[in-house]
ROZANU-569892 format. One record per atom (N, C-alpha, C): residue number from 1; residue in three letters; atom name; x, y, z. Coordinates in steps of 0.02 Angstrom, whole numbers. Layout:
@i NUM; aa ALA; at CA; c1 X; c2 Y; c3 Z $
...
% end
This chain:
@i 1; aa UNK; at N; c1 522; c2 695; c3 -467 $
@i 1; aa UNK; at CA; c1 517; c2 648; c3 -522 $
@i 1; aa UNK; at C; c1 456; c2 664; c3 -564 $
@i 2; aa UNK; at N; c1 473; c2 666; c3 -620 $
@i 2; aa UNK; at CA; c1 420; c2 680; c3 -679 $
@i 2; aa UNK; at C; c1 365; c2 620; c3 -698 $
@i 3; aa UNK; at N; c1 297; c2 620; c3 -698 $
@i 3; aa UNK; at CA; c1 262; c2 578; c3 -715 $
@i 3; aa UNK; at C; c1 193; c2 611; c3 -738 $
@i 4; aa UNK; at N; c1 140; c2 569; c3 -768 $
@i 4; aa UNK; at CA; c1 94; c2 598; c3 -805 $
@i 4; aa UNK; at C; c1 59; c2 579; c3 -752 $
@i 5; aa UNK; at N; c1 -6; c2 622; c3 -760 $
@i 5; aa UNK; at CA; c1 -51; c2 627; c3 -707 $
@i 5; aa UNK; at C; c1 -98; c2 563; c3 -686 $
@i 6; aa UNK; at N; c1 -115; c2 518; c3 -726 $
@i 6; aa UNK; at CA; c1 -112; c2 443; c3 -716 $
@i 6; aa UNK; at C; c1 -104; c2 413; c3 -668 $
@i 7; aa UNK; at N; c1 -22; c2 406; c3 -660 $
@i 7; aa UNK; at CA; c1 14; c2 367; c3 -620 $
@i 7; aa UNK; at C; c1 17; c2 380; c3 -560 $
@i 8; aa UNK; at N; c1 -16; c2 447; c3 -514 $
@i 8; aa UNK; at CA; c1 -17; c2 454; c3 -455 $
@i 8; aa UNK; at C; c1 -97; c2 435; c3 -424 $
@i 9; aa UNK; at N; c1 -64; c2 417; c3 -369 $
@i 9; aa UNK; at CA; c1 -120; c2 380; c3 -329 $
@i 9; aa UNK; at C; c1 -155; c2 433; c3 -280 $
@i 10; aa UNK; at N; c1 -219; c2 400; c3 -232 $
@i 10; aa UNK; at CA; c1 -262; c2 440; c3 -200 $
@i 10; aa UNK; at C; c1 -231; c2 464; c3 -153 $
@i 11; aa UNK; at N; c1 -234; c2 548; c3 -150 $
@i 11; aa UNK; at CA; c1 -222; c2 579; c3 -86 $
@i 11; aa UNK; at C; c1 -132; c2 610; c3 -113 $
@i 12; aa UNK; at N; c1 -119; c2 598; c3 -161 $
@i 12; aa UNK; at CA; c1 -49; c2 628; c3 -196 $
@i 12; aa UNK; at C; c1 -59; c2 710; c3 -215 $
@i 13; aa UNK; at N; c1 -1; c2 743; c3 -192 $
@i 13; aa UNK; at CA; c1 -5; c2 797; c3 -217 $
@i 13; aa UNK; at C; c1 69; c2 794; c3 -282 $
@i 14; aa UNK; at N; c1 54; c2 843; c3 -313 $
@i 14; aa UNK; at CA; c1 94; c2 860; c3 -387 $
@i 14; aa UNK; at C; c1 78; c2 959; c3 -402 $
@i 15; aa UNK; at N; c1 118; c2 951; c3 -445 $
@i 15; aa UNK; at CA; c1 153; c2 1001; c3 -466 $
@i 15; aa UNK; at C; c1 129; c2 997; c3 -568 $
@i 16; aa UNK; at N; c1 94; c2 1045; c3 -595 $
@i 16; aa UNK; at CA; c1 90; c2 1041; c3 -642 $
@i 16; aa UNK; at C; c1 138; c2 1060; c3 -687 $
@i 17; aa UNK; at N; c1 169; c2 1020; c3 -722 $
@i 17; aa UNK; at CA; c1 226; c2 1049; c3 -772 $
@i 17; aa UNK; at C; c1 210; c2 1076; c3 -844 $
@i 18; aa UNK; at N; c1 195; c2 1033; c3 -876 $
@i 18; aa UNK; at CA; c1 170; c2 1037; c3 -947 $
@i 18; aa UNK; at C; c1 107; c2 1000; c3 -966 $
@i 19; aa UNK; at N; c1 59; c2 1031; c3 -1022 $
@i 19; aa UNK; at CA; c1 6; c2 996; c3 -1046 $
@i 19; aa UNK; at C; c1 26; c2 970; c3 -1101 $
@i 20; aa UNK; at N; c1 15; c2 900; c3 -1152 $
@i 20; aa UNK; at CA; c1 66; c2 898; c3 -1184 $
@i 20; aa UNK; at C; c1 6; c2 918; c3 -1260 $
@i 21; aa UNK; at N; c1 39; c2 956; c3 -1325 $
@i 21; aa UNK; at CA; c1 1; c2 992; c3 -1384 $
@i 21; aa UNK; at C; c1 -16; c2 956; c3 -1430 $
@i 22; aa UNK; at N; c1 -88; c2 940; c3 -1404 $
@i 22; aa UNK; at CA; c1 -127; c2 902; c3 -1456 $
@i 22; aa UNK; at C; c1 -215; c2 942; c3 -1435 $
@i 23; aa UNK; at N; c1 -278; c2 889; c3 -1486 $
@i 23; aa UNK; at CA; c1 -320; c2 935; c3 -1480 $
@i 23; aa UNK; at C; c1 -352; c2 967; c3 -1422 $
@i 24; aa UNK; at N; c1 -350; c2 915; c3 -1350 $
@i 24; aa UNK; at CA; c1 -371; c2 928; c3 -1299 $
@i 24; aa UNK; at C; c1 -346; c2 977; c3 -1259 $
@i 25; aa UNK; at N; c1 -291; c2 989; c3 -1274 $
@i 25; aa UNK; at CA; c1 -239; c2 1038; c3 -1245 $
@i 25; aa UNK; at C; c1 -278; c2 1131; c3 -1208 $
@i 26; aa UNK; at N; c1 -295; c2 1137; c3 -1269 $
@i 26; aa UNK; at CA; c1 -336; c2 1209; c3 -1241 $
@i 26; aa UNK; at C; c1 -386; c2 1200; c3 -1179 $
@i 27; aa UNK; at N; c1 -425; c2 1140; c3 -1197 $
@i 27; aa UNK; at CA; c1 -462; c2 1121; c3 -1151 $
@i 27; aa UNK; at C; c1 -465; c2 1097; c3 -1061 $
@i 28; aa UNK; at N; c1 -410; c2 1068; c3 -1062 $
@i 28; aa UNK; at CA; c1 -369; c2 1059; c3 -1000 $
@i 28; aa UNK; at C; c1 -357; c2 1136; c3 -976 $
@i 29; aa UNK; at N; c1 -312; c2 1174; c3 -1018 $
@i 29; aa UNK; at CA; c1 -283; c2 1231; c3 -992 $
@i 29; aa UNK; at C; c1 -345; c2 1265; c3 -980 $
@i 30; aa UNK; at N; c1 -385; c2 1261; c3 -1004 $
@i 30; aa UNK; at CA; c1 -461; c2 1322; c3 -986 $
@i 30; aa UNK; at C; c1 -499; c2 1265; c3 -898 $
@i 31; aa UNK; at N; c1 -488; c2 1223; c3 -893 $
@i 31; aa UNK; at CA; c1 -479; c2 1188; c3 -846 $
@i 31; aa UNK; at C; c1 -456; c2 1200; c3 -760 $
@i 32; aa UNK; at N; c1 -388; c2 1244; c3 -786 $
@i 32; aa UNK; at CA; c1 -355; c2 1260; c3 -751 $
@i 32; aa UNK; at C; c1 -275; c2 1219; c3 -742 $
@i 33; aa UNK; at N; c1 -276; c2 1168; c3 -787 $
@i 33; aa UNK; at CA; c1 -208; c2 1153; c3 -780 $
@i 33; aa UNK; at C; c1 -157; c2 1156; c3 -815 $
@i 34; aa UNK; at N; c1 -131; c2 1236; c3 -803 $
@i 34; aa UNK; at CA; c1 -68; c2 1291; c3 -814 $
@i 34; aa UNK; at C; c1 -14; c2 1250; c3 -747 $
@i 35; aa UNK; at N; c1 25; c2 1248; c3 -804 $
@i 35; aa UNK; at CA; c1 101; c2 1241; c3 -777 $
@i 35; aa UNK; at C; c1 138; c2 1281; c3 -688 $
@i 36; aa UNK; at N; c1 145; c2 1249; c3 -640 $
@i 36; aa UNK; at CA; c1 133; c2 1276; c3 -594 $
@i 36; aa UNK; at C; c1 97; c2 1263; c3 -545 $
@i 37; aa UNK; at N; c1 27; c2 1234; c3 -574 $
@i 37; aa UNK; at CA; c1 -33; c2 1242; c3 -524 $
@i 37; aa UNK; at C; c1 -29; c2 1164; c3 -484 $
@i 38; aa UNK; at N; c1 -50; c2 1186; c3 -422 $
@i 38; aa UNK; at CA; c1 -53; c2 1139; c3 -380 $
@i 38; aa UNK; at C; c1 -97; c2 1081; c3 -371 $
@i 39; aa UNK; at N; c1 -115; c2 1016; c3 -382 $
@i 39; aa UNK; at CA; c1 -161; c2 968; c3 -404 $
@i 39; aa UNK; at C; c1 -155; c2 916; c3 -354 $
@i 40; aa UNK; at N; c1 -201; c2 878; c3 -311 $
@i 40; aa UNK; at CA; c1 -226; c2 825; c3 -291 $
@i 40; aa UNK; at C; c1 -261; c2 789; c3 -302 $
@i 41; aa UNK; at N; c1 -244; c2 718; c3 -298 $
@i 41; aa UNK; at CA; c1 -321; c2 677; c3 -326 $
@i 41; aa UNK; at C; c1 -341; c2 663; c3 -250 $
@i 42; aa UNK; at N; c1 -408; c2 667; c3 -267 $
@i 42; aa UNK; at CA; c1 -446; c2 669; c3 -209 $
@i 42; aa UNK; at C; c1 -497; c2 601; c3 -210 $
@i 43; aa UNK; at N; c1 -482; c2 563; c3 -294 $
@i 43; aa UNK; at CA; c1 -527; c2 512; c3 -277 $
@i 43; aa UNK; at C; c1 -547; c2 468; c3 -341 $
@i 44; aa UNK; at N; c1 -519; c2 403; c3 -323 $
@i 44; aa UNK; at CA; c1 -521; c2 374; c3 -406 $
@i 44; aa UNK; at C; c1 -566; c2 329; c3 -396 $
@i 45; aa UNK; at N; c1 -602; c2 313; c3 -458 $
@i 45; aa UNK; at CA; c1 -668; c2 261; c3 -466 $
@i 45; aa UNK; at C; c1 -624; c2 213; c3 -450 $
@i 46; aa UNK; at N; c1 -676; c2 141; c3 -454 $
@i 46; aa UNK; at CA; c1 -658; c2 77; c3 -418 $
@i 46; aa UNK; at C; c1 -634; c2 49; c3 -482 $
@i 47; aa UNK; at N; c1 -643; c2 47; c3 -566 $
@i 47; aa UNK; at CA; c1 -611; c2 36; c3 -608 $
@i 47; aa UNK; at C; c1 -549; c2 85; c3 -635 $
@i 48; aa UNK; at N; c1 -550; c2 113; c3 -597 $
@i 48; aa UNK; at CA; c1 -486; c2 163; c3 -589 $
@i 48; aa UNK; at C; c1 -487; c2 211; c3 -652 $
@i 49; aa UNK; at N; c1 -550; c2 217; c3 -683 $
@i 49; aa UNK; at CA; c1 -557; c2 273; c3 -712 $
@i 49; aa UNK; at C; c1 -654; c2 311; c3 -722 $
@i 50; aa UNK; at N; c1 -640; c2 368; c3 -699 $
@i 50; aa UNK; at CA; c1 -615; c2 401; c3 -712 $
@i 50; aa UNK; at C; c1 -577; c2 439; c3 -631 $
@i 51; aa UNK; at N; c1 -527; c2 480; c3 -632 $
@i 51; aa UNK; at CA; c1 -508; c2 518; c3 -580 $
@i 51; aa UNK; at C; c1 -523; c2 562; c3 -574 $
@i 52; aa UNK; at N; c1 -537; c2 589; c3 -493 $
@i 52; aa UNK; at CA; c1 -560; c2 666; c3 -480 $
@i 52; aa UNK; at C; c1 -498; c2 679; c3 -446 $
@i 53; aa UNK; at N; c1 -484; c2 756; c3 -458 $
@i 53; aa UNK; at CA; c1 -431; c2 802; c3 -467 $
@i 53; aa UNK; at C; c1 -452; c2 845; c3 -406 $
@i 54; aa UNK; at N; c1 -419; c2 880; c3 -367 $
@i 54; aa UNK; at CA; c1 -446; c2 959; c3 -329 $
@i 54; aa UNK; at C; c1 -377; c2 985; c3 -350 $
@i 55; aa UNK; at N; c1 -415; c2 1047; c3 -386 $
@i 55; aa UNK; at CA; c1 -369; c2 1108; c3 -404 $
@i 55; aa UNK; at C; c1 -401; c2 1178; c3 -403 $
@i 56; aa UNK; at N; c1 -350; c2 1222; c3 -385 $
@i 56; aa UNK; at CA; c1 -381; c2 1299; c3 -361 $
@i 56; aa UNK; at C; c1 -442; c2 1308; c3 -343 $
@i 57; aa UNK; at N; c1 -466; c2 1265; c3 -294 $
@i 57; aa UNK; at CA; c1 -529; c2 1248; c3 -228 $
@i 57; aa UNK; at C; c1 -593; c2 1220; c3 -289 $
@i 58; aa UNK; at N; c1 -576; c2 1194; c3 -335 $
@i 58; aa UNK; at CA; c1 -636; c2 1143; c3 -364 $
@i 58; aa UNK; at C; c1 -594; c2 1069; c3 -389 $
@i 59; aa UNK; at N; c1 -644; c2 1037; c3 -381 $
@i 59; aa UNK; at CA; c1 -627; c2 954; c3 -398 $
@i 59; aa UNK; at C; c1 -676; c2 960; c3 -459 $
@i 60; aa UNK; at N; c1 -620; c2 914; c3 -524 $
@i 60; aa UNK; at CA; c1 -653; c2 899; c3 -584 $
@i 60; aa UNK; at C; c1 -633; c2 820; c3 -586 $
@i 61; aa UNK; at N; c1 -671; c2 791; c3 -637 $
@i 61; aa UNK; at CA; c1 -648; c2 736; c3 -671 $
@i 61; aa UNK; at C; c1 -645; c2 706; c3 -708 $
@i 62; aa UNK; at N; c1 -577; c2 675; c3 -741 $
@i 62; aa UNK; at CA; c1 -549; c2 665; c3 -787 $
@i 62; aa UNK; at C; c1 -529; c2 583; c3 -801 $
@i 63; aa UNK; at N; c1 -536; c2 580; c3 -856 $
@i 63; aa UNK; at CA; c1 -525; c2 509; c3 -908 $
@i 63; aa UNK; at C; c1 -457; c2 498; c3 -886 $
@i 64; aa UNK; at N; c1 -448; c2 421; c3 -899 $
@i 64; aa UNK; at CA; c1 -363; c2 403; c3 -895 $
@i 64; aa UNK; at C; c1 -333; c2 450; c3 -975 $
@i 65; aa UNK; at N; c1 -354; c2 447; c3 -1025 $
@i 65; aa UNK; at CA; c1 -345; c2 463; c3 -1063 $
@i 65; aa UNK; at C; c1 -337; c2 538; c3 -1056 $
@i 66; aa UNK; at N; c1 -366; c2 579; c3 -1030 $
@i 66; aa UNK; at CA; c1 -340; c2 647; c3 -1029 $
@i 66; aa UNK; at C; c1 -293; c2 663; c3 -956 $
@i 67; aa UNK; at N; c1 -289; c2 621; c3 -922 $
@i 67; aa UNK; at CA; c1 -230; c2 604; c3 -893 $
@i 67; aa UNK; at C; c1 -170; c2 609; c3 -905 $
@i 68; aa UNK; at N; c1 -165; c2 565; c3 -951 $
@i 68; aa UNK; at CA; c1 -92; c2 541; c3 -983 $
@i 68; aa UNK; at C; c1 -68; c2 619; c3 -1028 $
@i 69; aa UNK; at N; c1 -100; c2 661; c3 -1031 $
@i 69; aa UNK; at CA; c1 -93; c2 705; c3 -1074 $
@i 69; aa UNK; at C; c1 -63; c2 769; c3 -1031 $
@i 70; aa UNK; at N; c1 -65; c2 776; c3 -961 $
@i 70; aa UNK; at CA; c1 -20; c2 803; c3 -922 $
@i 70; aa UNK; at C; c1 23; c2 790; c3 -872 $
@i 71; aa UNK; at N; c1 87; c2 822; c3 -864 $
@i 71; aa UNK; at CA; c1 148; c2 786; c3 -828 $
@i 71; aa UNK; at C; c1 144; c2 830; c3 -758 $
@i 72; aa UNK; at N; c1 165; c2 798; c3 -746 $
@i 72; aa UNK; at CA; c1 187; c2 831; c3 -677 $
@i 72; aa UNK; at C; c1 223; c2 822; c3 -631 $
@i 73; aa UNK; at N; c1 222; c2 842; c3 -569 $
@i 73; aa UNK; at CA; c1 304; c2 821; c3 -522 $
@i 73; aa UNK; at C; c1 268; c2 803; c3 -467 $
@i 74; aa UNK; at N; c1 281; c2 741; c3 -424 $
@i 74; aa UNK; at CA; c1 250; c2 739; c3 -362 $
@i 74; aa UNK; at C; c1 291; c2 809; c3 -332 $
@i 75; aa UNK; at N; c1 270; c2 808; c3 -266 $
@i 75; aa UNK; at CA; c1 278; c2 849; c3 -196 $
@i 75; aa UNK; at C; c1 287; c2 795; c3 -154 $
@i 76; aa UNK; at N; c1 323; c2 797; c3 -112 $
@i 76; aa UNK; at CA; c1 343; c2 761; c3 -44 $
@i 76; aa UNK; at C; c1 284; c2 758; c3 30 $
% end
C-alpha cells in the first residue's frame, strides 16, 4: 500500500517509490531518497514533528512537511 512518508509510525520499514517535483525535490534526492531505497523511522519527536529516518546506515531528520513530499510502500 502506497503512502507518504508521514503516515508511518516508529519502527516501520518502507520502500521508497517516488519524490514528488517541486523545489525540495533535488534536495531529498541528494539526501538519499532515490526510488528503491530502503527507509525506517527510527524515531519521532513527542509533537510528532520532526521525524528521524535511518537510511543507507545514516539517520536524518525531517519536517512533516518534507515528509509528505515522498511516497512510499510499507514492507511487511
Amino acid at each position: 500500500m502506497q503512502n507518504t512518508l508521514e503516515k508511518l509510525k516508529r519502527y516501520e520499514k518502507a520502500i521508497v517509490n517516488y519524490v514528488c517535483n517541486n523545489s525540495i525535490k533535488q534536495k531529498l534526492i541528494d539526501m538519499g531518497f532515490i526510488p528503491g531505497t530502503q527507509i525506517m523511522i527510527s524515531n519521532i519527536a513527542p509533537l510528532g514533528d520532526p521525524i528521524e529516518i535511518c537510511l543507507r546506515g545514516y539517520e536524518l531528520s525531517l519536517r512533516k512537511s518534507e515528509a509528505k513530499q515522498i511516497f512510499v510502500t510499507k514492507e511487511d
